[in-house]
C-alpha positions in Angstrom: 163.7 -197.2 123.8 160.1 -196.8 123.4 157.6 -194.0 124.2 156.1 -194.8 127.6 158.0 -198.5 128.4 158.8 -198.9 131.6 162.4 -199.4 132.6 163.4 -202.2 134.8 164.7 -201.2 138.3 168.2 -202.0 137.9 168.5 -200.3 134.4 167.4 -197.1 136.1 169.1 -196.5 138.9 172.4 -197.8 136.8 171.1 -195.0 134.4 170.7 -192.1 137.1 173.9 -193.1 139.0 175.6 -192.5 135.4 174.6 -189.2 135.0 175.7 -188.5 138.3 179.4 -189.5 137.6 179.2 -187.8 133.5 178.2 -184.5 135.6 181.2 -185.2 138.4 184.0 -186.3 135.4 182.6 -182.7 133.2 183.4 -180.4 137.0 186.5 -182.5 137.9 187.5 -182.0 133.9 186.7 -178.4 133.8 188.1 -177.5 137.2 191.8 -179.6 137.3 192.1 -179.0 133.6 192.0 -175.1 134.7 189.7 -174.5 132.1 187.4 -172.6 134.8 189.5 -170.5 137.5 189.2 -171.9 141.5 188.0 -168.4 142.5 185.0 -168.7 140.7 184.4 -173.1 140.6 186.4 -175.2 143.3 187.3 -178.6 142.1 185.3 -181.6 143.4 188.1 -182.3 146.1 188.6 -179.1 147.5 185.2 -179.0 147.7 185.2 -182.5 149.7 188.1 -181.4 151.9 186.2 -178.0 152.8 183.1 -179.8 153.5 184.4 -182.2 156.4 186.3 -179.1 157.7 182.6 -177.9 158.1 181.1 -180.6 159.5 184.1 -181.4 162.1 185.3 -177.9 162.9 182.9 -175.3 162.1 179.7 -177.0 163.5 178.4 -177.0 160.3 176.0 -180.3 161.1 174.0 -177.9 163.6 173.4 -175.7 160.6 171.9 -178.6 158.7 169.6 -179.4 161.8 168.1 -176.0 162.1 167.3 -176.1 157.9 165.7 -179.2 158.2 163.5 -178.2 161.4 162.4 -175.1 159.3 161.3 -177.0 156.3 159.7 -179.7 158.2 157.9 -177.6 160.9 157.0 -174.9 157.7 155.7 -177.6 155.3 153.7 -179.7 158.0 151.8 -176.5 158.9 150.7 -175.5 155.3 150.4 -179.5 154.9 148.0 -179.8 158.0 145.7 -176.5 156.8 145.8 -177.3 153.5 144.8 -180.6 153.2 141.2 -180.2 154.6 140.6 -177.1 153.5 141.4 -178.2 149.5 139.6 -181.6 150.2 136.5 -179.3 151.6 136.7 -177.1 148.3 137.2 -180.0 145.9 133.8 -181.9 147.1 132.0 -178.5 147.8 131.7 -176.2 145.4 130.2 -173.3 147.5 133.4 -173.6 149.2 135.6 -173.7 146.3 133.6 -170.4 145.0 134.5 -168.6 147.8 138.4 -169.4 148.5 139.2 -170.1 145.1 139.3 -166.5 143.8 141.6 -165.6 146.8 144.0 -168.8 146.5 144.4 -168.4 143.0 145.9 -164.7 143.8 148.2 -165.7 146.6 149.5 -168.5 145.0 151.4 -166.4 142.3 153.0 -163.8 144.8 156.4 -165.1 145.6 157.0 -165.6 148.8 160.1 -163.9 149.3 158.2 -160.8 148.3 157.1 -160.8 152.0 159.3 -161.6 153.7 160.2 -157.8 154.7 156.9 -157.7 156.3 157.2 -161.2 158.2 160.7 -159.5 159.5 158.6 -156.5 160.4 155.5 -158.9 162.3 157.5 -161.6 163.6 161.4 -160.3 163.5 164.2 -162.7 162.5 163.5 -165.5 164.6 161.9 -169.1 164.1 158.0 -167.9 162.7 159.4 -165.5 160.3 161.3 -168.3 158.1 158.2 -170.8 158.8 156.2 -168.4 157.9 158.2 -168.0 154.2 157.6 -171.7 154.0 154.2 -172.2 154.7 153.3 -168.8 152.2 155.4 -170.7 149.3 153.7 -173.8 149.9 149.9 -173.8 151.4 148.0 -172.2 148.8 149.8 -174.3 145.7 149.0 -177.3 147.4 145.4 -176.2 148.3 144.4 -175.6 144.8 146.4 -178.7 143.8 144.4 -180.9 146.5 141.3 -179.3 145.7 141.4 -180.2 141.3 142.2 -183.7 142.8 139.5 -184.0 144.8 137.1 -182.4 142.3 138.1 -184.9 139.6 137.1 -188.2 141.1 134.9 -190.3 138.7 131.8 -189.1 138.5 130.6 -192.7 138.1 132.2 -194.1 141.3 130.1 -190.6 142.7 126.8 -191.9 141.3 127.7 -195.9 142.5 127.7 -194.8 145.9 124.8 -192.4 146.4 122.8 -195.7 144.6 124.1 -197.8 147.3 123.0 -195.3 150.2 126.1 -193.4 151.1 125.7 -190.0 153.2 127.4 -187.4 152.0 130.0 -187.4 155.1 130.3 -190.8 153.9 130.9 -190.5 150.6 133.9 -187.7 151.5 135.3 -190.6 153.8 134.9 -193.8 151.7 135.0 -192.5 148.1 136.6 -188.9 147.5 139.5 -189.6 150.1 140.8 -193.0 149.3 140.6 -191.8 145.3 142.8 -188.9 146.2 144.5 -190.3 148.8 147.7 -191.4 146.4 147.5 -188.3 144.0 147.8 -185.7 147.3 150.4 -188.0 148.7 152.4 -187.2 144.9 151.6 -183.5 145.7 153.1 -183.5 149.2 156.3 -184.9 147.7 156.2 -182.3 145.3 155.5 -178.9 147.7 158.1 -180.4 149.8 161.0 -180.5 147.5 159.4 -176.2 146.6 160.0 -175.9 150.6 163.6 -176.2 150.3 163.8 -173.4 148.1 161.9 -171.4 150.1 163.5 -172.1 153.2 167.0 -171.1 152.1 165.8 -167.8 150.9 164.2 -167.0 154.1 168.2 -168.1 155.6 170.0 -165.6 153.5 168.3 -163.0 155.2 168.5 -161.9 159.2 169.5 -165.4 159.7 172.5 -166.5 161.9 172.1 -170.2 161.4 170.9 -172.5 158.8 172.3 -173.8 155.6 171.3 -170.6 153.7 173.2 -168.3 156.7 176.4 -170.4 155.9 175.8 -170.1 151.8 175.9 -165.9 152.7 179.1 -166.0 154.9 181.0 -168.1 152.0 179.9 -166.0 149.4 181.1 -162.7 151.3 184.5 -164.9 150.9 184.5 -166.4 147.7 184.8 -169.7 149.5 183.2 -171.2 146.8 184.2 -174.7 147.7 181.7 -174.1 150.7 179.6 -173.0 148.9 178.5 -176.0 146.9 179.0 -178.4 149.5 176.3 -176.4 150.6 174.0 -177.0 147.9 174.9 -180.6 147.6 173.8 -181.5 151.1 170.6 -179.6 150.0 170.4 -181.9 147.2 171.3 -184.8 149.1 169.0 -184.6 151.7 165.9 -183.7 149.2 166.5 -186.5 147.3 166.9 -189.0 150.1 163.4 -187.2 151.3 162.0 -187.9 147.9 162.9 -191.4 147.9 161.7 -191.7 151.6 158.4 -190.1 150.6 158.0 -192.5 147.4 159.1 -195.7 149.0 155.9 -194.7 151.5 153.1 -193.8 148.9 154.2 -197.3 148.0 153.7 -199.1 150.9 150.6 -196.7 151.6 148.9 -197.1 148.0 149.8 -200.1 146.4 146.5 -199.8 144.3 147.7 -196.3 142.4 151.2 -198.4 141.1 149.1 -200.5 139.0 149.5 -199.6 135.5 152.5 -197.3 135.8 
């Protein structure tokens, strides 16, 4: 090995589906070798076993649907706001003067912190738990966007004012096809921060949903469910992260070069 050299496709995913069976063999050791008790760590098949007894008997897979519908709907909203508004602040700065302050604030306050309030304003339905999302992920990902946006090269700036560009123009043919691959990295990123956010907003005032089934099995040690739970969580992010990579990709072949 050697800092920074690349590793060839097959050596890497031979390398993280190895750490995925050293971390199964360490639980499967620890659990049927009863050197951790059942109550508080079910063994890998238990686990198995309790997790097609979800998805058969318990409708389980419904649960799964209504996560995923809050983390997409959540994260496309703060996506769809925050996308403009941290490309308008990165290539204006009166713009980025005036949200800036305010963005920076609201980006530190948890988003759990409210949600309380968002139970108070919009009960336990739907727009409470989108609202959780879109709190935990629009104004990261503005400021993120914006920085992006605001460090294009200067002299790519300068090239295309020479050759006449208007400034509408230059938003459209310079400062969003530089950012273009960098905000598509940031998207990946805010959505994995969604899921976290979205199963907090289930384990409270929630009577579906991933996080609502997490609750129940805790109340009876099941803990079995419990982390089949978080696996499919895991599962289905990382499958999204592949999705989302195998598209920036397709969409940017120019930002691969060089990595």
């Amino acid at each position: 090995m050697k800092p920074l050299q690349p590793v060839a496709p097959g050596a890497r995913i031979a390398l993280g589906v190895s750490f995925f069976v050293l971390f199964v063999g360490v639980w499967a050791a620890a659990t049927f070798g009863g050197f951790v008790s059942k109550t508080f760590l079910a063994d890998p098949l238990t686990m198995l076993r309790s997790g097609w007894t979800l998805l058969t008997e318990m409708g389980f897979g419904t649960d799964i649907g209504w996560t995923v519908f809050r983390v997409v709907g959540g994260f496309l909203i703060a996506a769809a706001l925050a996308v403009p508004l941290g490309v308008a602040m990165g290539a204006y700065k009166p713009i980025e003067a005036f949200f800036e302050p305010f963005i920076s604030f609201a980006r530190y306050l948890p988003a759990s912190a409210f949600i309380p309030l968002l139970i108070l304003w919009a009960g336990i339905g739907e727009a409470q738990k989108l609202a959780v999302i879109f709190i935990g992920s629009f104004f990261s990902l503005v400021l993120m966007i914006s920085v992006t946006v605001g460090n294009t090269r200067r002299d790519l700036v300068e090239a295309a004012y020479t050759l006449g560009v208007s400034d509408h123009g230059l938003i459209r043919r310079v400062l969003l096809p530089g950012a273009a691959p960098e905000i598509a990295e940031q998207l990946r990123m805010v959505l994995g921060w969604a899921w976290t956010y979205v199963i907090v907003a289930e384990l409270i005032g929630a009577s579906t949903g991933i996080g609502h089934m997490i609750t129940d099995s805790q109340a009876l040690l099941a803990t079995d469910q419990i982390i089949f739970g978080i696996i499919v969580i895991g599962v289905i992010g990382l499958c999204s992260d592949l999705f989302f990579k195998w598209a920036n990709r397709r969409l940017f072949p120019w930002a691969q070069l060089g990595r």
